[in-house]
N, C-alpha and C positions, 0 to 999 in steps of 0.2 A: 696212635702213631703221630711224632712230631709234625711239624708243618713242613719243616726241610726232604725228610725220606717223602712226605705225599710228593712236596713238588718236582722231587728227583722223579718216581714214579708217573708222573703223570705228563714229563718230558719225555720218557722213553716212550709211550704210546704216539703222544705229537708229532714225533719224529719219523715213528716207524710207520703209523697208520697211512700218508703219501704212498712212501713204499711198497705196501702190501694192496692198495688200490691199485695202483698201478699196474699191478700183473695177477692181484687175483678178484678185480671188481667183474671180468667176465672170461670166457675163453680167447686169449690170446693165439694166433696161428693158426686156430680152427674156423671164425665166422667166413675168413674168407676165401674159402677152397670147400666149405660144407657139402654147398649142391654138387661140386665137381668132384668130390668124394665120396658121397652116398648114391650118386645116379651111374658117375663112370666107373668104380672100383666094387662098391657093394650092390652095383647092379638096382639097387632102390628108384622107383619111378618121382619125379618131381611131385606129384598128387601126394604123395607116401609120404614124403620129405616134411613138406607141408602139413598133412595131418599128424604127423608126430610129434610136431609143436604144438598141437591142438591137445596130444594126448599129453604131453610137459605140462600145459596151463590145468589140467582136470585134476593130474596127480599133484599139482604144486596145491591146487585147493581142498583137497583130501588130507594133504598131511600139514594144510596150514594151522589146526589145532593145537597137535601133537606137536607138532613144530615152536607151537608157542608156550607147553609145557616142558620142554626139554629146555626152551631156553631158560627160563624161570630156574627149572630146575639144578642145572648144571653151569649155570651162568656165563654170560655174553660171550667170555674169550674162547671157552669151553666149545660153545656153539658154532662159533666162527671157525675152531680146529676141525671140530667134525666137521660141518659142511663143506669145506675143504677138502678135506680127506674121501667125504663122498663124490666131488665132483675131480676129485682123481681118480675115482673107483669107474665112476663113469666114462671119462674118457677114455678107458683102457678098454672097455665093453665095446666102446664103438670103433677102437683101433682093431679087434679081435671081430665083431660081430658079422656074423654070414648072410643073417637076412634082417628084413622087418621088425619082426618078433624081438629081435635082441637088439634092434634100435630103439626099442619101445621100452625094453626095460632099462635100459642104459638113460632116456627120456626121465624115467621114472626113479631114478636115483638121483639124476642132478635135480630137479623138482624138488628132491626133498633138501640136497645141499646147497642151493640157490635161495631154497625156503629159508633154513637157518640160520644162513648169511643175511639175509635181506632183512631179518625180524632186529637179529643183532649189532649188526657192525652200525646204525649210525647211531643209536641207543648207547652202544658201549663209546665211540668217541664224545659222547653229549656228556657220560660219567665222569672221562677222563679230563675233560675241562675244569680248570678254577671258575668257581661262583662268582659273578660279577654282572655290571650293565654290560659288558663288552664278550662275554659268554657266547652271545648269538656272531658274532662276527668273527670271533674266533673262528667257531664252528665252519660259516661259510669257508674262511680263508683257508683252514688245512684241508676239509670235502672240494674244497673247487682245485686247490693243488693238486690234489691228488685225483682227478679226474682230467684234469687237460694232461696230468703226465700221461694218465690210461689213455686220454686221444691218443698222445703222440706213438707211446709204446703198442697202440691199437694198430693203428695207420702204421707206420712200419713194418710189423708184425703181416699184416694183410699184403703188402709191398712183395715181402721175404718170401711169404708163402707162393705167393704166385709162379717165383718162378721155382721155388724147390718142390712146387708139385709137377712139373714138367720134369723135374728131374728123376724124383722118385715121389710120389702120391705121399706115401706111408709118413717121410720127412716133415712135414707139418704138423703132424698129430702128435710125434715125439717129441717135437719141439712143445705143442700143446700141455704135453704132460711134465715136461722140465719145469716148466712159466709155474703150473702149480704147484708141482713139490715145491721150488723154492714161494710159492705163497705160504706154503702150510707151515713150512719153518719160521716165514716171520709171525705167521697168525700167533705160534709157538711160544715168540719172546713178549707177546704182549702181557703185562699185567692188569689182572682185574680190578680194578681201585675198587668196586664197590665189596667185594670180597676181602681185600686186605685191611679195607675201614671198618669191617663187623657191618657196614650197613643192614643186610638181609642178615633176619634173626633164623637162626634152626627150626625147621618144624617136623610134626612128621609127614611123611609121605602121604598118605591120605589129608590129613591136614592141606598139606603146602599144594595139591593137584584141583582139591576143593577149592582154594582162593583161588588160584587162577582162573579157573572157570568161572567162576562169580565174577570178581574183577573183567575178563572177557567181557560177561554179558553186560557187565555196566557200561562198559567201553560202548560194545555195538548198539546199546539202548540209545546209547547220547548223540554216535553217531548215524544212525538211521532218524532220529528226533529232528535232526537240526539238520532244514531243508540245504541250508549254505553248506556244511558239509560233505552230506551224501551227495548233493550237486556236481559238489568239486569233485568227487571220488568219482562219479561217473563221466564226467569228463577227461579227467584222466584217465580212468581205464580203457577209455574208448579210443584216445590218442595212443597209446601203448600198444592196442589193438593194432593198429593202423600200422603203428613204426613195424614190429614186427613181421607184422604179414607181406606187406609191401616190400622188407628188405628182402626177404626170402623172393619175393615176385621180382625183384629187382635182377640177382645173381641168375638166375631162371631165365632172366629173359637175355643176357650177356653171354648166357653159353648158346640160348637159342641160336643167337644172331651168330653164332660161331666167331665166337671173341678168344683168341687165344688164352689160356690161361693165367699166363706173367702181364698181359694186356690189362685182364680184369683186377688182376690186382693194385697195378698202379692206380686203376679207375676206382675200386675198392677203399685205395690209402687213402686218396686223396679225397675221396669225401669224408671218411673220417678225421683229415686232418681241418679238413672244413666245421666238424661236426666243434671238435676242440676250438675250432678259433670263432664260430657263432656264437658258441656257449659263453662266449663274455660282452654278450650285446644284449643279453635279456635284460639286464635293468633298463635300458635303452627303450629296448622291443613292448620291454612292461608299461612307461611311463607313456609313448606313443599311444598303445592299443586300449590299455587301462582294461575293462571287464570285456573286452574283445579279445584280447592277447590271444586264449585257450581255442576260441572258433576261427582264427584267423589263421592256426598251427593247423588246427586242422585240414582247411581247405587247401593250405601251400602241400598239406601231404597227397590229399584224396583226388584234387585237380589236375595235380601231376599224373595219377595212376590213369586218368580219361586224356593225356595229351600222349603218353607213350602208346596207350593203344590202336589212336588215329593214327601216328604216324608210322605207325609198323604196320598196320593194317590195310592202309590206301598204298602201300611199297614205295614210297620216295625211294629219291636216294639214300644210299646207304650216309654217304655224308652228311646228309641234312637231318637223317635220322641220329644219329651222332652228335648231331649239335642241339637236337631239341631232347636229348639222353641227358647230354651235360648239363643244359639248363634245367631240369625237372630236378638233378640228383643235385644241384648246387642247393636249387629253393628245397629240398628235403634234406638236406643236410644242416643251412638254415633253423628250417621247424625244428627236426629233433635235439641242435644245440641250445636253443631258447626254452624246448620243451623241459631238456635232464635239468636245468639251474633253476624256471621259474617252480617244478613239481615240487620241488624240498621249500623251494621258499614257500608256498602258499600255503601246504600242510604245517611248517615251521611255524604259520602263524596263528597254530593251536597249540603255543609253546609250554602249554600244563604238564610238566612231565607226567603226571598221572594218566593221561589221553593219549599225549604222543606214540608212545610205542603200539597203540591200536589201532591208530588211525596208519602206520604204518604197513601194521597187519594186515587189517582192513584193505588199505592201498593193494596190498601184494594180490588179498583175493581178488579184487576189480576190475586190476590189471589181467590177471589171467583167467578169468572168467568171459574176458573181452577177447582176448586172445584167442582162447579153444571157440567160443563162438565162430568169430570172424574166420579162424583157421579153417573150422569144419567148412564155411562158405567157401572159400578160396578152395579148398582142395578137391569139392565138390564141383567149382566151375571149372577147374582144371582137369578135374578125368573127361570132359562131355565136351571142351574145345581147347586151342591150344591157348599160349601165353598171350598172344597180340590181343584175343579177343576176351578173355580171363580179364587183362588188365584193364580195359574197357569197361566191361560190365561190374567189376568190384570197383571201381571207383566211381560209376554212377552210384552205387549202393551206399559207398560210404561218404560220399559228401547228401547225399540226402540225409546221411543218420546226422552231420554234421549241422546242417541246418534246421534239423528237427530240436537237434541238442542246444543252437545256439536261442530258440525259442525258449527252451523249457527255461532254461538258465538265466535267462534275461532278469528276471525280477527276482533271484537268488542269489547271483554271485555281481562282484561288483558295487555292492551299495555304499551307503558312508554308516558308519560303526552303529550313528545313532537309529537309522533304519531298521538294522537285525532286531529280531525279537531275543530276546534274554535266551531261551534256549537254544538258541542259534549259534550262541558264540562262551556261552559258558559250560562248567563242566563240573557235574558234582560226584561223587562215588555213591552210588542208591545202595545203601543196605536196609 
């Protein structure tokens, strides 16, 4: 292939991958009407809500294998349509679903199309980039565009919903499922560059499922080997743990309060538009905290969960509880913007493309391994008390795991390049 048709080719992904993050890097319509749609319409208890996140992160780890031979096999664009198309197949399960059971399987389809999107889509725009010093900042500049568009079409979206589920419940979730048909279409026009350059040679099927697996194991060898590594990995998954659970505790505790619905949503946008306009002070945030950054995200999430539980708990006012809502969701909005920019940057800086796409994977299991964990807690504090006092005791829990973590970590992550031991930071294929 000429150099002119690559670079035409690899304009049109540049262009279009902003676009298709934008409305299909998560459920657009849906995060923020969830609780108020699964507790008041499908009659689902908040404990249930919660552990069915728990049961999302088990299946997401189940089919994270398979997930990573489909992609291999069918290649990035390929993988990015299906998962799409699965997490269209799932929102309709839970637009239709009568009880638990079928919010569970509806859990367990996006898990796998959440799976194949997360393996694929930053791997295929890494492809789609010209070779160069300036490769990596490229990379940054189209992933970070195309995530503050998703704050902003987030937070809108959250805004929207609010008040169109006062009007009719059902109206957000169609909306939900519009946002993705039109994701699947763009997923649609992207092209494969590494398919259209011959890169991956033909093999056979057993052949081509063999290397993956192999390949796999070298990955997890190097990454389980290299104490800075898995470090990082458990740190993030533990923070991802946190964000997740917490936001669900968050929405949970705004209907408690009897927060009108279009109320939570403004309260809803506008942390996420906070969440978009944090998200470009991590270099800041980085340069400040240095090998603190990751314990420091932590604590602004977990300190929060123990200042909403006091204060709903002791019954202030309702005002002042209000005012120490806003501040907790500002500083968690904060964390999680510094959290989504610095996660790609620090794994980025295992930029061996032969690693990358594992450490990726890797990330995916850790993160939801953290998650079903933490979930099963959460949803287990919550069937036995309510939310004021839920939120209390998992945030004792989790700033203890926080400080335990920023121990382990101290003599692992943070050092200067010539500190790491040689396996810590290189990467070889072990055949």
């Amino acid at each position: 292939m000429n150099e002119k048709k690559l670079s035409k080719l690899r304009k049109n992904n540049m262009k279009l991958y902003p676009i298709y993050q934008m409305v299909g890097l998560d459920w657009v319509f849906y995060y923020g009407i969830q609780v108020l749609f699964l507790t008041g319409v499908k009659n689902i208890s908040a404990a249930d809500v919660v552990l069915s996140s728990s049961f999302y992160a088990l299946m997401y780890l189940v089919f994270q294998i398979p997930n990573n031979v489909i992609v291999e096999k069918i290649g990035k664009k390929n993988a990015m349509v299906l998962g799409q198309l699965l997490n269209l197949i799932s929102m309709s399960v839970i637009l239709f679903c009568p009880n638990f059971i079928w919010l569970l399987i509806a859990q367990g389809i996006s898990s796998m199309g959440f799976g194949l999107k997360g393996i694929a889509e930053s791997s295929f725009l890494n492809a789609s980039l010209p070779e160069g010093r300036k490769k990596g900042e490229i990379f940054a500049k189209i992933d970070g565009k195309g995530y503050s568009k998703y704050c902003f079409i987030g937070a809108t979206s959250v805004l929207i919903s609010g008040f169109l589920y006062a009007i009719n419940p059902y109206i957000p979730i169609c909306l939900c499922l519009a946002t993705n048909l039109f994701a699947l279409i763009i997923a649609m026009n992207f092209i494969d560059i590494e398919r259209e350059t011959n890169q991956k040679e033909t093999k056979d099927v057993k052949e081509e499922v063999s290397t993956i697996i192999c390949n796999l194991k070298d990955g997890f060898k190097f990454i389980f080997k290299s104490k800075r590594l898995h470090t990082l990995l458990i740190m993030l998954g533990m923070l991802w743990g946190f964000i997740s659970v917490f936001s669900t505790y968050q929405e949970t505790l705004l209907k408690e309060l009897q927060i009108p619905s279009y109320y939570i949503g403004f309260i809803l946008a506008g942390f996420q538009m906070l969440v978009g306009i944090f998200s470009t002070t991590s270099n800041n945030f980085n340069k400040k905290y240095k090998n603190r950054s990751l314990t420091y995200i932590g604590l602004l999430l977990t300190l929060g969960s123990i200042i909403l539980g006091l204060v709903t708990i002791f019954n202030i006012p309702f005002e002042i509880q209000l005012m120490f809502i806003t501040v907790v969701f500002i500083a968690r909005a904060y964390a999680k913007g510094v959290y989504q920019v610095l996660k790609k940057r620090y794994m980025n800086n295992f930029s061996d493309n032969k690693i990358l796409p594992k450490i990726y994977s890797v990330n995916g299991i850790m993160d939801n391994l953290s998650k079903m964990i933490i979930g099963v807690i959460a949803s287990s504090i919550l069937r036995v008390t309510n939310i004021y006092e839920a939120l209390l005791i998992l945030g004792i829990i989790c700033t203890g795991v926080v400080i335990i973590l920023a121990i382990y970590s101290k003599s692992r992550l943070g050092l200067k390049p010539e500190e790491y031991k040689k396996e810590d930071i290189e990467f070889e294929v072990l055949t």
